[in-house]
N, C-alpha and C positions, 0 to 999 in steps of 0.2 A: 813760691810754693809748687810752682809747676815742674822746677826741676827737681825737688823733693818727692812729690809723688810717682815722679818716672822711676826714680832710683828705689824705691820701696816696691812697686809692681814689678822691677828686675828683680829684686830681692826676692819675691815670695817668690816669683815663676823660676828662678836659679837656683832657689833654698839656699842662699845666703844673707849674711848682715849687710850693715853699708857701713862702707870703711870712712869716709867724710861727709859731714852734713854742715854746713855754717848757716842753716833758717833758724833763728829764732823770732819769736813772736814778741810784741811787746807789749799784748794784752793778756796775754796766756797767764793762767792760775799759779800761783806756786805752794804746794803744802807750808805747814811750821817748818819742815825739813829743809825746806827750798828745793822742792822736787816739783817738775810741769810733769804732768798728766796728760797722758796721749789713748786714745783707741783706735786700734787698726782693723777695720772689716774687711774682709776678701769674699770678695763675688765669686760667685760659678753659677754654670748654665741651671741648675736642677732644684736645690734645695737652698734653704735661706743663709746669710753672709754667715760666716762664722767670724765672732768677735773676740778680741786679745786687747788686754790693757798695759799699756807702759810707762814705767816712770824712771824720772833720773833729773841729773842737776843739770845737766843739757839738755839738747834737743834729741842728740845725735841716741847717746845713753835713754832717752824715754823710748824711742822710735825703734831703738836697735831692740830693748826687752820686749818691745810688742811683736815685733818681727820675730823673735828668738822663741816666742811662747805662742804665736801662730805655727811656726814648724815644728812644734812638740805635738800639739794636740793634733794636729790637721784633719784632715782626713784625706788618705793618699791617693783615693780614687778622683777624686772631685777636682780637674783641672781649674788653678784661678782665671779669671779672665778681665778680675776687677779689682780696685781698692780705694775705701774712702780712708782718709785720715782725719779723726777730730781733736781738735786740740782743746783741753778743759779752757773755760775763760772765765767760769765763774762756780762757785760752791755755793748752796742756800742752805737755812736748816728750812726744813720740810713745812713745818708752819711756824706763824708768827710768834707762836710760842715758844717754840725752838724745837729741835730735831727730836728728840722724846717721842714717839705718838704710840697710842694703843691701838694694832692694823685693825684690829675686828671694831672700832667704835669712832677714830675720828675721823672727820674728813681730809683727805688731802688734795689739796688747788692748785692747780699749777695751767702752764702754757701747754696746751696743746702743740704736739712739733716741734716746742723751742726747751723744753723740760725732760734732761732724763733723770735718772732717780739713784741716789744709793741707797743701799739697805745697811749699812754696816758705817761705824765710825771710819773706818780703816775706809773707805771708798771700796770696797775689794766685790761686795754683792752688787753692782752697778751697771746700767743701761741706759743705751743710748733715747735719745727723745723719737728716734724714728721707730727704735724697739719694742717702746713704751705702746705705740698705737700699732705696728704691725702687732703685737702678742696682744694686744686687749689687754693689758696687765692692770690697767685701775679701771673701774669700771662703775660706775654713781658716786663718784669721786672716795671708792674705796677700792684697796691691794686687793687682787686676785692673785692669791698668793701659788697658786694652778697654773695658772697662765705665765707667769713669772719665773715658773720653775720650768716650764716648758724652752726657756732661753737657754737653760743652764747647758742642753746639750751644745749651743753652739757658742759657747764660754769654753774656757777651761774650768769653769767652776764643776762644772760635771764630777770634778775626778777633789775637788776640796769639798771632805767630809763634813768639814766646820763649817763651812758658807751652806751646806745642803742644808744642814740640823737647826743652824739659823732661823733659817724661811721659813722651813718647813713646821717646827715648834715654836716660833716665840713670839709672844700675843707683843711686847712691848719691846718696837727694834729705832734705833735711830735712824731716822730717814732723812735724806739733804737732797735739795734740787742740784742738779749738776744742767750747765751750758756751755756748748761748745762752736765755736769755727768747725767748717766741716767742707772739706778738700776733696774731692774726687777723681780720681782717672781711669781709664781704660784704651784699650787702642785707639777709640777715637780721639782722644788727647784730655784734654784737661778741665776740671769747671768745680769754680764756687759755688758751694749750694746753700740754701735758704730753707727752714727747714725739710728739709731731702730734696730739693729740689732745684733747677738751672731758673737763672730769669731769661729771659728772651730782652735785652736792648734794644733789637729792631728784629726786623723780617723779610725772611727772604719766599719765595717762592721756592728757593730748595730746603726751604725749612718746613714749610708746607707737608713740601713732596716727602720727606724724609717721617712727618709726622703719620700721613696718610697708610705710606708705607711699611711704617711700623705699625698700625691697627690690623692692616691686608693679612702682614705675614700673620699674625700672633692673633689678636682677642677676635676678629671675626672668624678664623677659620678652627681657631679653640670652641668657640663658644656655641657653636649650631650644631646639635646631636646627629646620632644617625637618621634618626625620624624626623629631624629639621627644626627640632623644638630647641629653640635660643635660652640661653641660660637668663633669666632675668632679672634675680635683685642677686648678687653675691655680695658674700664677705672677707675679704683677701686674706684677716688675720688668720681665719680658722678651715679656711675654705666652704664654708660651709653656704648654703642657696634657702633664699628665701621659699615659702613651701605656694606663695599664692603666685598668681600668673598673668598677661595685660597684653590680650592679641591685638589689640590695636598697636600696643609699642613694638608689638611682633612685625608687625606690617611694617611700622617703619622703619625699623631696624635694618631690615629684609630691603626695604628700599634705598637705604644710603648703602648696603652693600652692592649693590646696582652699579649706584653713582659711582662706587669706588672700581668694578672691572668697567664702567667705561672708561674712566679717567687713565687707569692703568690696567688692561686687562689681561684677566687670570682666570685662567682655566679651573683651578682649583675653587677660587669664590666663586666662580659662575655656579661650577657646583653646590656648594654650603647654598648658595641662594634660593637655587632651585632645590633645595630639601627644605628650607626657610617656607618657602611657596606649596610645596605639597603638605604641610603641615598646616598650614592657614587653610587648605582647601577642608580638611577635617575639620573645620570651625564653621563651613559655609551650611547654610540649611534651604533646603524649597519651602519657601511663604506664601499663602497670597494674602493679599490686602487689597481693600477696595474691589475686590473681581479679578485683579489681576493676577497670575504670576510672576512672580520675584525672587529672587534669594537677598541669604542676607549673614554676616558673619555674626554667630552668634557665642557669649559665653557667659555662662551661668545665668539662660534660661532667657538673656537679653539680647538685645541688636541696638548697636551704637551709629547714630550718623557721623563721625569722627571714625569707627571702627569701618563701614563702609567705603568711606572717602579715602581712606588709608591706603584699604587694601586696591583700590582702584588705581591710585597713585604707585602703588609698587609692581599693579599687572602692566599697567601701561608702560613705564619703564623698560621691565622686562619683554614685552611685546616689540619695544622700539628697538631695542641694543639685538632682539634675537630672530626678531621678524616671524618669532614664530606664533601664530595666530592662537591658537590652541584657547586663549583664555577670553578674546575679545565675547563671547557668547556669556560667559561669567560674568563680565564687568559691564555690560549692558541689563541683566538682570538685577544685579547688585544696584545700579543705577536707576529703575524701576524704581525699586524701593525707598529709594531715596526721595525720587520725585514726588511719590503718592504722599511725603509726610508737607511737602508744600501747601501752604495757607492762601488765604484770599489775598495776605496782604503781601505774597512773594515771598516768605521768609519758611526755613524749615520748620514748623511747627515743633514737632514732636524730636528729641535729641537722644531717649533712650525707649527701647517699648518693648515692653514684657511679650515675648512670639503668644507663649502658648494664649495670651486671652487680649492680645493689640492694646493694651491697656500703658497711655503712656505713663511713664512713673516719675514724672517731673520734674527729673536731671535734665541739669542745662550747662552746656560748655560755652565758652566764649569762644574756645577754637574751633569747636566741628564746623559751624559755617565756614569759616576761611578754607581749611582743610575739604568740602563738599563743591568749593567753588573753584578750586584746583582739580579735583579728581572729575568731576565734570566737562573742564575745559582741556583737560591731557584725554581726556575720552574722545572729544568731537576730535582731537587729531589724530587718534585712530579711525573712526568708524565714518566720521564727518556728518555726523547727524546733528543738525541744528537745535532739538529740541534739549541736548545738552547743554549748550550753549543758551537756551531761553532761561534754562534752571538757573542758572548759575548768575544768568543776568538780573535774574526774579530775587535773588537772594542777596546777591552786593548793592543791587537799587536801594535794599530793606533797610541792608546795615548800614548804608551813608543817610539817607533820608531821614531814616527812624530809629533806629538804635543809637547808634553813635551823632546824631543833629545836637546834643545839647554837651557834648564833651569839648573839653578844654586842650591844650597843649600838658596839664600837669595827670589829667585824668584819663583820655583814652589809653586804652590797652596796648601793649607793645604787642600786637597780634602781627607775629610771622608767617602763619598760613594763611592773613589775610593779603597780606603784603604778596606772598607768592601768585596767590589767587589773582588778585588785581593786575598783575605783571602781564599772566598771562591773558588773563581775559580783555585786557585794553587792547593789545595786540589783533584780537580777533573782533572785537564790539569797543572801540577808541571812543568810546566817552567818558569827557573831559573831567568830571564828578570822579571818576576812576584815578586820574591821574593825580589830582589835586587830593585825592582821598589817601592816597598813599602817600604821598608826599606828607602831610599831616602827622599821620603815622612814625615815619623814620623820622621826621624832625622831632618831635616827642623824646622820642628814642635819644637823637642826637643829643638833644636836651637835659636829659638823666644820666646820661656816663659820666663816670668819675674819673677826672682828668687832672686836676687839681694836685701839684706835688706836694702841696704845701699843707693843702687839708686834708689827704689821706696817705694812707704808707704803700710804699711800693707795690706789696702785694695786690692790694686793692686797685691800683690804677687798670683803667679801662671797663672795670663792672658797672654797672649800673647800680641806681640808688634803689635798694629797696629793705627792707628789714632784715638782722642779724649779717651773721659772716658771707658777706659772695659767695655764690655757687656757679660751679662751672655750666651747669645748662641753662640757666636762665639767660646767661649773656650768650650763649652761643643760641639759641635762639634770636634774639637779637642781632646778631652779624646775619645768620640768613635771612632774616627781613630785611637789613639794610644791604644785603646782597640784591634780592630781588628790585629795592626802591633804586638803587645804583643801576641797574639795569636800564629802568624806566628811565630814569634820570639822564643815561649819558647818551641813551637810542633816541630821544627826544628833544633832546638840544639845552636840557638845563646842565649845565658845567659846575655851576656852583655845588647845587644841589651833590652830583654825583661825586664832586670831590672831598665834600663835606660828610656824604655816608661811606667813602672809602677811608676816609679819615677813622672813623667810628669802628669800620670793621677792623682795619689793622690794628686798631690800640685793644681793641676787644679780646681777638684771638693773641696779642701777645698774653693779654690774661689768661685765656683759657687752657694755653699751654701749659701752665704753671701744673694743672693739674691731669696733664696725660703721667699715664703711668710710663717711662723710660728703665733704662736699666739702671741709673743711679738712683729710682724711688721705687723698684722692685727688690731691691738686695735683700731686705728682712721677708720675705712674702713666701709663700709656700709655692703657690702651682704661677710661677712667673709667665710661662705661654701664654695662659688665658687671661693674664695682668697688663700681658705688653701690649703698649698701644691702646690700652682703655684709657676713658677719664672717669676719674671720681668725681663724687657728689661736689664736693665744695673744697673750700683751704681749709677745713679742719673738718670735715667729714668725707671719711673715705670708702663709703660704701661705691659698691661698682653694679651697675643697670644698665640694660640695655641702649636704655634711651635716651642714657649721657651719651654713650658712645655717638649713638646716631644722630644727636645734631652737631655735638661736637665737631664727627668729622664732613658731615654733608654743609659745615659752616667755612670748614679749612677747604673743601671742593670748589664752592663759590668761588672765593676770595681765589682761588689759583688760577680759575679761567678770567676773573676779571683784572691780575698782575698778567696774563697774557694778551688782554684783547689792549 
């Protein structure tokens, strides 16, 4: 297939046919006619693939009509730079009833990613399964017949009056699942995809690099405004932004952009960063509590110890990479506040509290602790004030002693900012209870991935076990934790240990790659810049947040300096 796909990317980029093809498939559909069924998408930098369908009693004859009805329609501005080929492998009718359905009243069920759809007997109103979810085209397992017609511009259906009046009018249309093989190339060469997507077989560290480097160019430097405010829930189909907002994920977000100009630095992130960062400082407020003065990052009227902790972790960063002092007076204030919510028995008492009347409101996270005992202990390595350090020790004493004393190997938390926490804080205060506490942790972790070939499907290998379909951040929180535990692990002489959480992390992030957005699972997408190099929520939810992106890649960061050390 690979020299097939070369030969149809010379063909669009030459606006010519191809004169020999001898691929055929042996799985491949054939009509009552005995005709295989092919669609040909072509990439360009700007606007979504434009899709051509071809059929014929060959291969050569399907491929060459898709080709021939891509250079009709084209559009002559739009250089290609890409092309998928899917070859039909299977026709359904639409439900078990059979292809008949009334679009305004039945439901229709299908494979997310692996389903696209005809509208028409003829196969002629048809899209692809990757179509299906960029356009939002079924929606509570009903046709959005809006969204659907939204495709037709990058069809030739545009220009067939009959396929428009179709859709557009008729309460009762035959609908059939259609499934395809699906072939891709571009100048970097060749790749089978699964729906839309490459799998990862193994990993390299320039696979790494090559990931990182596609978020650097494209979704961090798209996604941070002029005022430094980060885009935070998007929707790829329609472009359109969630309206609510979560400066805590701001902080972090801000902070793995950090991590990415140290790793490979750029002038230009440095910049988005520091607009990331003056945009946070418009959340900061002067408190006092207790008689003190403090500040403290507030939004909608609250202050978060997770929201604090955050932001301390992304000043310190940027204090360390730019040596410019400017904020250490901020992040000692921020860290006030923190302090004054500490109890008798060492732990943060209070996790969210109303500014205007100190009134806590009885939200409680599992991760601010881990997250305050990080931001605490990258603070004493700015300022070298011990009483950071006391906090921080008053609070991991809590959670191993008394919170977490009666948990199991099946039931402790897969907590990453504890694991971070603990890394660093053993380092400066080495008790033992720290060590074996993490450790605990990552083997937990170790514990729950799913590795098994035999009891789950490809896709799924390397996630973790938890309810419904894998999602990409939960397991890449997980690699940073067993990032941090592989630290401990291998600076302190356990080997096993460390080879066993690098074990975890590589099989993890082959998962999570599945779902970085690339240029073979951007081609149906509208604003592709701000697409490339994000990850999506899950295998079959493709909402894009900030805070995929951000552990996603501050998990592929780890894992690159520990394939170098």
């Amino acid at each position: 297939m690979e020299k097939l796909l070369s030969k149809i990317f010379d063909a669009v980029k030459q606006k010519s046919t191809i004169e020999t093809i001898d691929t055929e498939l042996k799985n491949a559909y054939r009509t009552k006619e005995n005709e295989l069924l092919v669609y040909l998408s072509v990439g360009n930098k700007y606007t979504r693939a434009f899709v051509s369908m071809g059929r014929g009693k060959t291969m050569k004859e399907a491929v060459n009509e898709a080709v021939e009805s891509y250079l009709h329609y084209r559009s002559r501005q739009l250089k290609p730079i890409s092309v998928k080929l899917d070859v039909v492998t299977e026709v359904l009718p639409g439900r078990k009833e059979g292809s008949r359905i009334n679009i305004k009243k039945d439901e229709i069920l299908y494979r997310r990613g692996e389903d696209g759809f005809a509208f028409s007997d003829d196969l002629r109103i048809s899209f692809l399964p990757e179509e299906i979810e960029a356009y939002k085209m079924i929606q509570d397992r009903h046709l959005v017949k809006e969204n659907a017609f939204l495709a037709f511009e990058k069809h030739p259906l545009l220009f067939d009056q009959k396929a428009v009046k179709t859709l557009l009018t008729n309460e009762f249309m035959d609908v059939f699942k259609i499934r395809t093989d699906s072939h891709y190339y571009d100048e970097n060469g060749y790749l089978k995809l699964y729906r839309g997507h490459r799998f990862f077989n193994d990993l390299s560290r320039q696979d790494l690099v090559d990931s990182i480097t596609l978020a650097k160019d494209n979704y961090f430097k798209q996604a941070v405004n002029s005022k430094g405010k980060i885009v935070y829930a998007y929707q790829p189909h329609n472009g359109s932004q969630d309206a609510g907002y979560n400066i805590l994920r701001h902080a972090g977000t801000t902070y793995s952009m950090l991590e990415v100009h140290e790793m490979m630095p750029d002038d230009n992130l440095l910049d988005a960063a520091k607009r990331g960062i003056k945009f946070l400082e418009t959340k900061v407020k002067d408190i006092k509590i207790n008689g003190k003065q403090a500040q403290a990052v507030v939004e909608k009227g609250a202050a978060k110890l997770g929201g604090n902790g955050l932001a301390i972790v992304c000043l310190a960063k940027y204090t360390e990479l730019t040596e410019d002092q400017q904020y250490v007076p901020l992040m000692q204030n921020l860290a006030v506040w923190m302090g004054e919510l500490q109890d008798e028995s060492g732990k943060f008492a209070t996790h969210k509290q109303k500014i205007a009347t100190g009134e806590d409101t009885g939200f409680v996270s599992h991760y601010y602790p881990g997250e305050a005992i990080l931001a605490m202990v990258r603070l004493y390595k700015i300022d070298g004030n011990e009483k950071w350090l006391d906090l921080a020790e008053n609070e991991a004493n809590y959670l191993i002693t008394d919170r977490d004393k009666k948990e199991t190997i099946d039931t402790i938390a897969h907590d990453h900012w504890l694991l971070y926490g603990l890394n660093e804080l053993y380092r400066e205060r080495p008790k033992e209870m720290y060590l074996k506490h993490s450790f605990f942790v990552a083997d937990a972790m170790v514990h729950a991935q799913r590795l098994d070939k035999k009891e789950y499907k490809r896709e799924w290998l390397g996630s973790y076990k938890q309810p419904g379909t894998p999602r990409s951040t939960p397991t890449a929180c997980r690699s940073e934790g067993l990032g941090a535990a592989y630290r401990l692990a291998s600076d302190h002489g356990y080997e096993d240990k460390a080879a066993s959480y690098k074990a975890g992390i590589h099989e993890g992030i082959k998962f999570q790659l599945q779902m970085q957005l690339r240029p073979e699972s951007v081609l149906y997408y509208m604003n592709k810049r701000l697409c490339l190099g994000a990850f999506h929520a899950g295998l079959k939810n493709y909402e894009l947040r900030n805070d995929y992106t951000q552990h996603n890649i501050s998990s592929l960061i780890s894992y690159a300096g520990i394939i170098d050390k």
